[in-house]
C-alpha positions in Angstrom: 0.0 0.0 0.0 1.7 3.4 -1.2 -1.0 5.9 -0.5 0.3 8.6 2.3 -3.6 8.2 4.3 -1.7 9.8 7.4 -1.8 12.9 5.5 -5.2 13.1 3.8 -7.2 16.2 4.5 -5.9 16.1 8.2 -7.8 19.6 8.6 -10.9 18.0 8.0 -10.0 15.3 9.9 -9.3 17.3 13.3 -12.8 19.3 12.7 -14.5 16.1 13.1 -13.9 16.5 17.1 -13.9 13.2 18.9 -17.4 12.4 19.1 -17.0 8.7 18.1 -16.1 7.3 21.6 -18.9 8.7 23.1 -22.8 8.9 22.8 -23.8 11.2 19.6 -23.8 14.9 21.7 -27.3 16.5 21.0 -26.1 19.4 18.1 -26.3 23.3 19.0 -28.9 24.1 16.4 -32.6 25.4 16.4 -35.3 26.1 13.9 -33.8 27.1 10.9 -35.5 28.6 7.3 -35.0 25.6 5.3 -33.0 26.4 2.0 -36.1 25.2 -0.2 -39.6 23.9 0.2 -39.5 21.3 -2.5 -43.0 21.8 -3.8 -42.8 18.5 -5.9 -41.4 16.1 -3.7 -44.6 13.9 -3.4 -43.9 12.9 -7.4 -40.7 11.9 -6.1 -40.3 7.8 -5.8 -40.2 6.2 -2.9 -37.7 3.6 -2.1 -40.4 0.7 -0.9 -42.7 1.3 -3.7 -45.6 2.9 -1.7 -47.9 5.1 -3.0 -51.2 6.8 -2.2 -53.3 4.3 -3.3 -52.3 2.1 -0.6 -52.1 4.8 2.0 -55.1 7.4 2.3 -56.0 9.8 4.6 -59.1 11.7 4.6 -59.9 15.1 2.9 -59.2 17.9 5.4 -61.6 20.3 6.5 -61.5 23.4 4.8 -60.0 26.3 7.1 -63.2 28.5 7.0 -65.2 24.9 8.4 -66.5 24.8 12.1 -64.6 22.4 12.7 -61.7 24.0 11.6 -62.2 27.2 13.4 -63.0 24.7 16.8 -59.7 23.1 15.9 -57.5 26.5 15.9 -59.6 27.9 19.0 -58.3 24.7 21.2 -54.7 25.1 19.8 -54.5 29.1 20.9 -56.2 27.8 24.4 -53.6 25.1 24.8 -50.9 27.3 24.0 -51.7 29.8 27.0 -50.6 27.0 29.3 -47.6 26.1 27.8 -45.1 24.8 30.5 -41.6 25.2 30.8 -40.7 21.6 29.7 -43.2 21.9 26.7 -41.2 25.0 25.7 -37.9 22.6 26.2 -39.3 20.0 24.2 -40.5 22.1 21.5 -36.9 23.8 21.0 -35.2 19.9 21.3 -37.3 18.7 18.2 -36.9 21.7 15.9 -38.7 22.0 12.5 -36.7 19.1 11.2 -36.8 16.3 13.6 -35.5 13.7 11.4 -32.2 14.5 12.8 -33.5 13.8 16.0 -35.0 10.5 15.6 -31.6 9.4 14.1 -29.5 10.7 17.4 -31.8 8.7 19.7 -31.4 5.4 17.3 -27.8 6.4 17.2 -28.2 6.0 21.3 -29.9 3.2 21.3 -27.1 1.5 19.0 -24.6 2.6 21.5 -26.4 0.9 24.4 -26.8 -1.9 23.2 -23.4 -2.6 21.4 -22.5 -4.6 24.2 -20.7 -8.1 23.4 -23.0 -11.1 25.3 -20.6 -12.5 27.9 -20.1 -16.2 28.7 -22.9 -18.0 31.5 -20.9 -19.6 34.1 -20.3 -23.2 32.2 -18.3 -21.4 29.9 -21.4 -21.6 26.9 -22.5 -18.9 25.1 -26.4 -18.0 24.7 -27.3 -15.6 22.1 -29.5 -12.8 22.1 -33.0 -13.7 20.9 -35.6 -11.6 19.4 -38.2 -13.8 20.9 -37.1 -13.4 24.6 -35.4 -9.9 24.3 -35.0 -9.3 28.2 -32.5 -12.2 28.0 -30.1 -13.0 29.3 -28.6 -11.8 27.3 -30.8 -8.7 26.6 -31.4 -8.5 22.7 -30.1 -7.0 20.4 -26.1 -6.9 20.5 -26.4 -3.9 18.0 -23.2 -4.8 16.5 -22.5 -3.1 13.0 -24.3 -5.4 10.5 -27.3 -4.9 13.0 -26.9 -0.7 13.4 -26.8 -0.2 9.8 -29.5 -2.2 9.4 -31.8 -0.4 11.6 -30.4 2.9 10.6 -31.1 1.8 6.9 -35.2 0.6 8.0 -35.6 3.5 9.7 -34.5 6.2 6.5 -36.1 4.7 4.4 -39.5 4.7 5.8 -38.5 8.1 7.6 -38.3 9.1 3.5 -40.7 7.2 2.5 -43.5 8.9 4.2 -42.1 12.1 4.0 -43.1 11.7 -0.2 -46.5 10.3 0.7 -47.0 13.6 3.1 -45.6 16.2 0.5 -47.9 14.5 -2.2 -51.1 15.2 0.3 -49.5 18.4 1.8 -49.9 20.1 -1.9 -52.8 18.0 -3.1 -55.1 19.9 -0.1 -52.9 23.0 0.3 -54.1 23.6 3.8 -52.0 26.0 5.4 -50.4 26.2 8.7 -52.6 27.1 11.6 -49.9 30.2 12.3 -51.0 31.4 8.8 -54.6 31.2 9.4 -55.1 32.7 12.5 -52.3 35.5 13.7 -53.3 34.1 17.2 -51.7 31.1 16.9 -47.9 31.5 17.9 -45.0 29.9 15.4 -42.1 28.4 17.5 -40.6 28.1 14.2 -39.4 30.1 11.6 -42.6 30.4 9.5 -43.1 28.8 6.1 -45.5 28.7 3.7 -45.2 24.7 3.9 -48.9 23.0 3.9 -49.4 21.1 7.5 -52.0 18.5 6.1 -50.7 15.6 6.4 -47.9 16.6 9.5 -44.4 15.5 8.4 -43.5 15.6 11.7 -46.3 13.2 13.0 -44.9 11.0 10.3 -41.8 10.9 11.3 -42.4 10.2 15.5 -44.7 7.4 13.9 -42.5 5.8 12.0 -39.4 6.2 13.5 -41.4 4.5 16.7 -42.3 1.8 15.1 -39.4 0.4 13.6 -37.0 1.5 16.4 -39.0 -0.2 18.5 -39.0 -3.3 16.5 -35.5 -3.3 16.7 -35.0 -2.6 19.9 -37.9 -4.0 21.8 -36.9 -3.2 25.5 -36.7 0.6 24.4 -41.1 0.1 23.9 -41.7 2.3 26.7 -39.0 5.3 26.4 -40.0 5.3 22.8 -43.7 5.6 23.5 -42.8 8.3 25.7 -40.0 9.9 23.0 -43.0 9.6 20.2 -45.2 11.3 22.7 -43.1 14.0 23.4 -42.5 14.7 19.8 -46.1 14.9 18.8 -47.1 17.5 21.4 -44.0 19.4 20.6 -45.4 19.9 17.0 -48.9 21.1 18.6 -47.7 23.8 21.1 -45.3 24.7 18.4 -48.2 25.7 16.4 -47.0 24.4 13.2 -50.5 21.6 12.9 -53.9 21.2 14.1 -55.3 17.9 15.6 -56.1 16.5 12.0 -53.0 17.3 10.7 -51.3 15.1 13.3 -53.8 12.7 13.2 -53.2 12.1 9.9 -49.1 12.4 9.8 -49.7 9.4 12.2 -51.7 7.3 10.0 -49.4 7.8 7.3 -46.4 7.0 9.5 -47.7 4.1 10.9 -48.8 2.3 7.7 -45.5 3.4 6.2 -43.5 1.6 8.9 -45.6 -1.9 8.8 -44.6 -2.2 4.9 -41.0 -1.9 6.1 -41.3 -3.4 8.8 -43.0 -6.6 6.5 -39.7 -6.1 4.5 -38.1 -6.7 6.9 -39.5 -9.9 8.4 -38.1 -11.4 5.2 -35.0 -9.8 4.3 -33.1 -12.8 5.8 -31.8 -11.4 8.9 -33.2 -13.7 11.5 -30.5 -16.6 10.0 -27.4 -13.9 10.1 -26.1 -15.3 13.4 -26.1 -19.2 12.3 -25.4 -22.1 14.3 -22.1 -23.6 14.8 -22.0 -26.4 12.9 -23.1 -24.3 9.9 -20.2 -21.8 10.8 -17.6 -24.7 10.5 -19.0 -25.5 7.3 -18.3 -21.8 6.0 -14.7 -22.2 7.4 -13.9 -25.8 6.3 -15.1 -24.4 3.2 -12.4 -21.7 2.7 -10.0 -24.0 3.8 -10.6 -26.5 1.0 -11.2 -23.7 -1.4 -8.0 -21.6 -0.8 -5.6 -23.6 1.9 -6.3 -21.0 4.4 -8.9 -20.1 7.5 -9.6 -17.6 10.1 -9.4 -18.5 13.6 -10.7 -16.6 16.6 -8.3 -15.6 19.2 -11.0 -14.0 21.5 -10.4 -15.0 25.2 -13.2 -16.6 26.0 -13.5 -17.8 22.8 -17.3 -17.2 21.5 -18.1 -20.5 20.0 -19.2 -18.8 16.1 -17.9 -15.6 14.2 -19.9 -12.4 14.1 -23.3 -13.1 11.7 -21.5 -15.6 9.5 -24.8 -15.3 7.0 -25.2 -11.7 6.9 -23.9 -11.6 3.1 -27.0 -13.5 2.5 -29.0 -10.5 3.3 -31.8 -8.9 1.3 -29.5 -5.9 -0.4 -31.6 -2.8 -1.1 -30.1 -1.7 -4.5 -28.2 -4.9 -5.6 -29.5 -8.1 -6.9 -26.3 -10.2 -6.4 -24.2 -9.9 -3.5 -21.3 -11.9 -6.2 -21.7 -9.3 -8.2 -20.1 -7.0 -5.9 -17.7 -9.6 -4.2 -14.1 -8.1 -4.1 -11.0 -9.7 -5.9 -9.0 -12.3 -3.7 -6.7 -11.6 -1.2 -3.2 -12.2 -1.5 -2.3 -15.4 -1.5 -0.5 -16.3 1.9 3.0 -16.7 1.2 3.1 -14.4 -1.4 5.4 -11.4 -2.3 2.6 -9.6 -2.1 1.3 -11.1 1.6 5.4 -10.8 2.3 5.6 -7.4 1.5 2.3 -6.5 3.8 3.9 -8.2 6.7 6.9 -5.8 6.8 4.2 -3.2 6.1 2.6 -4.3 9.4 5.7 -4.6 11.6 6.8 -1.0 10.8 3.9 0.6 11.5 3.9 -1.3 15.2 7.7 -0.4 15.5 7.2 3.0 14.6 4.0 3.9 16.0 3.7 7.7 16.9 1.3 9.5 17.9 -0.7 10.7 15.1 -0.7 6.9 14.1 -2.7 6.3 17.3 -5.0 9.2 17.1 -6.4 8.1 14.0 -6.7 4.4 14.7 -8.6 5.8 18.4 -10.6 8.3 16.2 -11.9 5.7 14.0 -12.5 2.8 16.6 -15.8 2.9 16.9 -16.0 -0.4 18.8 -17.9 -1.2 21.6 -20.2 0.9 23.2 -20.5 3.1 20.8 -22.5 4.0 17.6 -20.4 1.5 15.4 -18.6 3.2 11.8 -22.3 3.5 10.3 -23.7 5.3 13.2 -20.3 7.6 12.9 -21.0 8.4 9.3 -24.8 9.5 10.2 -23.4 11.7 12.6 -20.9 13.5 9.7 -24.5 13.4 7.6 -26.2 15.2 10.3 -23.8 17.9 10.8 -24.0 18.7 6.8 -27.8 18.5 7.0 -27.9 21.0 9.1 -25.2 23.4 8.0 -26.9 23.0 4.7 -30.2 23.8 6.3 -32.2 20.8 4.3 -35.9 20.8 4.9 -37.1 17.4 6.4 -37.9 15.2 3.5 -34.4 16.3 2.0 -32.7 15.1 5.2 -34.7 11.8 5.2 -33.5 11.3 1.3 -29.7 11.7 1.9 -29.7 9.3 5.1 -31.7 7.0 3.2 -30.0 6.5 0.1 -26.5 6.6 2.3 -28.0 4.0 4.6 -28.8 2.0 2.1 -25.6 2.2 0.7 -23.8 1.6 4.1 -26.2 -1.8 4.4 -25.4 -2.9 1.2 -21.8 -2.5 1.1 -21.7 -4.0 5.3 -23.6 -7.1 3.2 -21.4 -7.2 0.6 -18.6 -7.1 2.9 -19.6 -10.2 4.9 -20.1 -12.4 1.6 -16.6 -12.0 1.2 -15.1 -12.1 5.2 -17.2 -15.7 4.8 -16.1 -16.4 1.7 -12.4 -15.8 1.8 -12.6 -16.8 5.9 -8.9 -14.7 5.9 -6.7 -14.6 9.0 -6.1 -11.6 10.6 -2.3 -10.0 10.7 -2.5 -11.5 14.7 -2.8 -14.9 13.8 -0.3 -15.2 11.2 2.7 -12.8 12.4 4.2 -14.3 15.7 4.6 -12.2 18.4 2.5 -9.4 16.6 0.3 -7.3 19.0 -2.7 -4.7 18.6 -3.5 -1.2 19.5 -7.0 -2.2 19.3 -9.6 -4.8 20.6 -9.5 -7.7 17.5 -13.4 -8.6 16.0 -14.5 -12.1 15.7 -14.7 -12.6 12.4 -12.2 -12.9 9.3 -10.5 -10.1 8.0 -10.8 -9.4 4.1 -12.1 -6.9 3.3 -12.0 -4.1 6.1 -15.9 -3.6 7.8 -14.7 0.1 8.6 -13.2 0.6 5.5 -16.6 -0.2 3.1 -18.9 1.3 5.7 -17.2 4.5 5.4 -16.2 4.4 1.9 -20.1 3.6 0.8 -21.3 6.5 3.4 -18.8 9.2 2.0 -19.5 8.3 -1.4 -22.8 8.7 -1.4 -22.6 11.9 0.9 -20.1 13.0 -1.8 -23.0 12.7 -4.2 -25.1 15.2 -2.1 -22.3 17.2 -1.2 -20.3 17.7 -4.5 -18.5 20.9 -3.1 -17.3 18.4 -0.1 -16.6 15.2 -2.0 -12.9 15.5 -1.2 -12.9 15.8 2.1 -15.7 13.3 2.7 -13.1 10.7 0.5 -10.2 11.7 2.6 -12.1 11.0 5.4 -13.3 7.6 4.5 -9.7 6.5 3.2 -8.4 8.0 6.6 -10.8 5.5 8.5 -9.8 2.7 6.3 -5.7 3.0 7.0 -6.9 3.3 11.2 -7.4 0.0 11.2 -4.2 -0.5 9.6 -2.5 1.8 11.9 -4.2 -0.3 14.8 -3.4 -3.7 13.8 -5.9 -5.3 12.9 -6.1 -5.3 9.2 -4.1 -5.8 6.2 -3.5 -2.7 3.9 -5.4 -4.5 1.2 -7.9 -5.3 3.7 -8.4 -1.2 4.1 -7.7 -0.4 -0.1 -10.1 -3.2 -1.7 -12.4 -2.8 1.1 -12.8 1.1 0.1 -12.8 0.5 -3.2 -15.3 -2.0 -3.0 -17.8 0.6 -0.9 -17.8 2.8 -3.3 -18.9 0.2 -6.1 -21.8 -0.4 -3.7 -22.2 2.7 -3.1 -22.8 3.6 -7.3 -25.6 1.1 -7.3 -27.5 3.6 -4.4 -26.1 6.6 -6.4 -28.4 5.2 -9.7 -31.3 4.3 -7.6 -30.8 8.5 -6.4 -30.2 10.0 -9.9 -33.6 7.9 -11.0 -36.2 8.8 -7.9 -37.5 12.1 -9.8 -36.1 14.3 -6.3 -33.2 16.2 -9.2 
């Protein structure tokens, strides 16, 4: 590996902060104009297929109706006795809440990205969907899970968004703050329809499949959901009706993904043992090589041996996208990488660290696709995107990150490669080392697929969001724990992934 990634864009680099070892910090922003309405974004195509034939709300009441007039007269009487936490909660969501849906499933990814420990025999239990107080408590929100949920819960976070802009302009029915000067705006006004609520479609949804994902969070997400939906009332940006229906819309929304995803192959990711040695005796016999866990305790099978089986959301063939093979061990080439490895662990400074500790993202923490919704979130919001915007650019990236975390299993499994610890005696980490094989890099095509598609969004910040990505890669590198073709195939293969989302972008009517 020639590239100099120690050097890429280090400017950028540092004005990430160092938010990845910690949970996602709520961000300093408030209501903001949004840089664009986007009148026609209910023609735009939704990523499930959905459209208003299958979800219909009723026609609105007509703002000179009695029952109109009754609904803004109970809004202005409810927002007399605003409390102080209601005027907290109202500035916490913001006019774009989307963002703050993700932060609280970035949380929830960080809580529960807890290896399950051993029982006292020594055996291993795994988390189970059907008995999620454990023990062990389910889910171990490990990265092939958090991009999953983060990918579930965009897309129908986007999803709904088009069915609501579609209603919002078929009925025009303005805000209740343009109706009757009474009625206060928390907000910075716009001349945005509220019928259908975008917001109510958003706390709906993002309930729903959060809490399908993480089924102990029920309650605090009932609570969350709550919250959200009277923040949008006393805000006076929606009647009654207009959250009614948002909810409707949301919920409906969030079953069809949520049906998806009953099928999408996920419940078989974490296979048996016996079918885990198959995958391994496999790769042996295939290419004279195998992965072996070093863990101590040992867990008895790799990290979701099956998750390259996965449904993909933009690819039809997960062989498509499989990466070349590895260097053969022995090699010049595998040679040549060893000596690579052994200098960087005998010259290991301290910019060399600080990147590989940047870029960790290991346990207890929001995992590399949680870190690259964070970077998404801090554009979003410097670029001032109105909601269904924000929902488009982390679905299409999440996507992208799911696919390319898929892709990248279908070859760990396939290839089953050692990592540089089990073949180079003596050799010794900066960082904890994963269960599972190491060809191609997981950070590496997480973050290469993110940026990529980010880059797509972002033209004027491609090159940073690259550097940034190729950065991550060569951290694990830095750290030990992967070959340098393990970090330059693996980014190159994200962003092959990552085109397939790009298409699926360029063809959804939204340009």
């Amino acid at each position: 590996m020639k590239r100099l990634y120690s050097i890429l864009l280090l400017l950028g680099f540092l004005a990430l902060n160092s938010c990845e070892k910690e949970l996602p910090e709520l961000l300093n922003y408030r209501s903001y104009e949004f840089n664009d309405l986007d009148e026609n974004a209910g023609e735009w195509n939704t990523v499930l297929g959905i459209t208003d034939s299958q979800i219909q709300i009723e026609v609105p009441a007509g703002v000179g109706s009695s029952s109109y007039l009754q609904e803004l007269q109970q809004l202005k009487d409810r927002q007399k006795s605003t409390s102080g936490e209601e005027r907290k909660s109202v500035t916490y969501w913001t006019s774009n809440p989307t963002n703050r849906w993700n932060e609280i499933a970035l949380e929830l990814i960080a809580k529960y990205n807890i290896i399950p420990g051993p029982n006292d025999d020594g055996t291993y239990t795994l988390p189970n969907p059907a008995s999620p107080e454990g023990p062990p408590a389910f889910p171990f929100a490990h990265p092939p899970y958090a991009c999953r949920a983060l990918a579930y819960l965009s897309v129908a976070q986007y999803d709904g968004q088009v069915l609501a802009w579609k209603y919002k302009y078929r009925y025009n029915r303005p805000a209740p703050y343009s109706v009757d000067e009474d009625i206060a705006s928390a907000y910075v006004k716009s001349t945005l329809p509220s019928y259908p609520s975008e917001g109510a479609v958003v706390a709906e949804a993002s309930k729903a499949i959060l809490t399908a994902m993480f089924p102990l969070e029920k309650e605090y997400l009932e609570q969350k959901a709550a919250e959200h939906l009277n923040s949008i009332y006393m805000a006076g940006s929606a009647v009654q009706s207009d959250i009614d229906a948002g909810v409707k819309i949301g919920k409906e929304v969030a079953a069809i993904a949520l049906t998806r995803a009953s099928g999408d192959g996920m419940k078989n990711a974490q296979a048996p043992k016996a079918v885990s040695d198959s995958i391994k005796n496999a790769a042996l016999e295939r290419f004279g090589w195998a992965w072996d866990n070093l863990e101590i305790p040992v867990r008895p099978v790799g990290l979701t041996p099956l998750f390259g089986k996965v449904k993909m959301w933009s690819i039809d063939n997960v062989e498509s996208v499989r990466p070349i093979p590895p260097p053969a061990i022995g090699s010049k080439a595998y040679e040549d990488d060893v000596v690579l490895l052994k200098n960087y662990a005998k010259n290991m400074n301290e910019n060399y660290r600080r990147i590989a500790n940047f870029w960790q993202d290991g346990l207890g923490t929001y995992t590399p696709p949680g870190h690259w919704n964070r970077i998404a979130k801090e554009i979003i919001v410097e670029e001032k995107l109105n909601p269904i915007r924000t929902a488009r650019v982390y679905a299409y990236m999440n996507m992208a990150i799911m696919d390319g975390g898929i892709s990248c299993w279908d070859a760990k499994y396939y290839y089953h490669y050692p990592r540089p610890i089990q073949m180079i005696e003596g050799f010794e980490t900066i960082a904890g080392t994963p269960n599972f094989p190491s060809y191609t890099s997981g950070h590496s095509v997480f973050s290469a697929a993110g940026s990529e598609v980010l880059a797509y969004f972002f033209p004027d910040r491609a090159a940073v969001l690259r550097g940034w990505a190729e950065e991550a890669a060569i951290s694990r590198v830095y750290g030990g724990i992967h070959w340098s073709f393990d970090a330059t195939v693996g980014t190159d293969q994200g962003r092959k992934v990552a085109t397939f989302s790009i298409d699926k972008a360029r063809l959804d009517a939204a340009e």
